[in-house]
C-alpha positions in Angstrom: -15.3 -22.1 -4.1 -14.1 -25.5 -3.0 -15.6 -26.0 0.1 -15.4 -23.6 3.4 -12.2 -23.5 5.6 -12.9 -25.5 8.9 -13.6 -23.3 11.4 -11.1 -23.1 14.7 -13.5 -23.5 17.6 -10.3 -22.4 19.7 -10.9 -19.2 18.6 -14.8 -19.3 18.2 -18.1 -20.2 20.1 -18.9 -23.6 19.1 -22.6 -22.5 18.4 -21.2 -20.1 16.4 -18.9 -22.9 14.5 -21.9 -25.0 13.9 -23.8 -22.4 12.2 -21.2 -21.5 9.5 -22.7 -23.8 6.9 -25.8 -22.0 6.9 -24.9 -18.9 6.2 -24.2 -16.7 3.3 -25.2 -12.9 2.8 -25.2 -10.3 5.7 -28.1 -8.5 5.1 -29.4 -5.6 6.2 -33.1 -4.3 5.4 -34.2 -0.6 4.7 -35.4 1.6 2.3 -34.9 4.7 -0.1 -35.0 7.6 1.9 -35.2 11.1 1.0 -31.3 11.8 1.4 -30.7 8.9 -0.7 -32.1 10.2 -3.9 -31.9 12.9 -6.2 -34.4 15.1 -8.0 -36.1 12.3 -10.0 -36.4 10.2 -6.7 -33.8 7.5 -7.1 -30.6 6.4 -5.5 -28.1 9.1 -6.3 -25.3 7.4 -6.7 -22.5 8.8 -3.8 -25.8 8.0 -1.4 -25.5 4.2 -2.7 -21.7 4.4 -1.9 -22.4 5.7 1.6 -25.0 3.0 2.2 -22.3 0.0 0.8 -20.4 1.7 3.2 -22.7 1.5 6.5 -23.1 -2.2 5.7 -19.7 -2.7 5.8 -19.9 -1.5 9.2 -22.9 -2.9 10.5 -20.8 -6.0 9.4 -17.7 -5.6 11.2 -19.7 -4.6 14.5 -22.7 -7.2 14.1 -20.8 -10.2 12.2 -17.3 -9.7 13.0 -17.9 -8.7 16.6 -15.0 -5.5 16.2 -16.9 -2.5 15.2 -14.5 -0.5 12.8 -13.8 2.0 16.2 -13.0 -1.5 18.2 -11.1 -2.8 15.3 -8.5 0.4 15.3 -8.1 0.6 19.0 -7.9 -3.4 19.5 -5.2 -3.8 16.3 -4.2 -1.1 15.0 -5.7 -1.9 12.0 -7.2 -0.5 9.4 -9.7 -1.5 6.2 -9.5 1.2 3.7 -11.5 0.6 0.4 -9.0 0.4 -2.5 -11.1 -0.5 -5.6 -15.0 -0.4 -6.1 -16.7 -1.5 -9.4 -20.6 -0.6 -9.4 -23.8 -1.8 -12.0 -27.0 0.2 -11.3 -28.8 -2.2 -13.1 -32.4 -0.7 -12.0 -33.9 2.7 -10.2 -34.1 2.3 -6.6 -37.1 4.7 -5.8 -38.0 7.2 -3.1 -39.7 4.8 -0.5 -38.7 1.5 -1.5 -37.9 -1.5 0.3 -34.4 -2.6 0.0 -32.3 -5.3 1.0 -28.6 -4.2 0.8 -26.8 -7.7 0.9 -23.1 -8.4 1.8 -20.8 -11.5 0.9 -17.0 -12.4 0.0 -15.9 -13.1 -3.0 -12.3 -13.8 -2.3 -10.8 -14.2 1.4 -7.0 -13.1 0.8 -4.1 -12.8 3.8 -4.6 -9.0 3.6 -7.8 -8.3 1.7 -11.0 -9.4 0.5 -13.5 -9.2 -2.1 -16.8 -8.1 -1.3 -19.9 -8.5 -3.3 -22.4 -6.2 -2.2 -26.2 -6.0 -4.0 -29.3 -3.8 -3.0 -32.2 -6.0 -4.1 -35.8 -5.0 -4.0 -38.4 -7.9 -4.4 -35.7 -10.8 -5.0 -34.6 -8.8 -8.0 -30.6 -7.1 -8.1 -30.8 -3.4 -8.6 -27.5 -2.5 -7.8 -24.6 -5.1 -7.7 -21.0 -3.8 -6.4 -17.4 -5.2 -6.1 -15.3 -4.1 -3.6 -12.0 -4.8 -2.5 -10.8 -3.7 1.2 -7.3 -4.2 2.6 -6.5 -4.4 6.2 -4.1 -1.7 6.7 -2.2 -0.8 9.6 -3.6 2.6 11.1 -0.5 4.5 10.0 -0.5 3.3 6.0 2.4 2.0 6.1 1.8 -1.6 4.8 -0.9 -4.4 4.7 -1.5 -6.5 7.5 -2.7 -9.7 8.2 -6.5 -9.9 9.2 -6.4 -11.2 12.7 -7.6 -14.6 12.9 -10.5 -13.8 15.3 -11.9 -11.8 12.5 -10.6 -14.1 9.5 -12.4 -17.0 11.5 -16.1 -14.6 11.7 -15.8 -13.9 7.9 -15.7 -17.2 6.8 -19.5 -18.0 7.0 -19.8 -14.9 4.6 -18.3 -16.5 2.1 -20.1 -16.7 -1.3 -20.0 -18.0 -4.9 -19.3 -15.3 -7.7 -22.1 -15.5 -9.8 -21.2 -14.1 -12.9 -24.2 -13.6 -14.3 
C-alpha cells in the first residue's frame, strides 16, 4: 500500500481525520460459544461464516457510522458478499477467547477486499478473504460507495500479508 488517501475533513470530524493514522483492524472480542461448535467442540464452520458476518456489521454500524439497515434506507445500497476464501489454520474451542479482526485489503470504486482473522493469544486461527460489492438494493448494477462511507473505511486499510 503506498501510503493512505488524505482524508476529506469536509466530509469528516476532524478528530476523526486525525486519528486515521493510527488505526488498522476493527476488532471485535468474544469467544466460542456453544452454537458455534460442533460435536468435537470447535468452530463449525457455517458458525465461522455467520460470525465474519456480524463483524462486518458491527463495522458498518460502529466504524462506518450506517448500520447495514441505515445503509439500505439512506442509499439504496446494498453490500452483498460475492467471493469468500477461508484457511482454518487451528481449532477454535468451546470457550475460547477470540479476537475476530477486520481490515481492507483493496479499496475499489464498487468493492473491497476484506481480510478478516479470528486470533486467539496473538496467534491466527482462522484467516478469510472476502470481497463485498456495493450493490444497488434492486441488483441491478454496482454502485459507487458513497463517499461518507469511502472516507470512514479508509483508516481500515491494511497490508496483505502474505504469509
Amino acid at each position: 500500500m503506498k501510503g493512505r488517501p488524505k482524508c476529506k475533513k469536509s466530509l469528516l470530524p476532524a478528530s476523526f481525520c486525525k486519528e486515521i493514522e493510527h488505526m488498522g483492524f476493527f476488532t471485535v472480542p468474544g469467544k466460542v460459544r456453544f452454537g458455534h461448535t460442533d460435536s468435537a467442540g470447535i468452530i463449525f464452520y457455517p458458525r465461522f461464516f455467520e460470525i465474519q458476518n456480524s463483524v462486518v456489521e458491527d463495522w458498518f454500524d460502529e466504524a462506518l457510522d450506517h448500520s447495514f439497515s441505515e445503509f439500505r434506507k439512506k442509499f439504496d445500497l446494498t453490500t452483498p458478499l460475492v467471493d469468500v476464501s477461508t484457511q482454518f489454520l487451528k481449532p477454535c474451542r468451546l470457550g475460547e477467547k477470540l479476537d475476530v479482526m477486520l481490515g481492507i485489503i483493496q479499496l475499489g470504486r464498487s468493492s473491497l477486499i476484506l481480510r478478516v482473522k479470528a486470533v486467539r493469544d496473538e496467534e491466527t486461527c482462522i484467516t478469510s478473504r472476502a470481497v463485498l460489492v456495493c450493490s444497488k438494493t434492486d441488483f441491478t448494477g454496482s454502485a459507487p460507495w458513497p463517499d461518507v462511507v469511502r472516507q470512514r473505511m479508509l483508516p481500515y486499510q491494511i497490508e496483505e500479508d502474505l504469509s
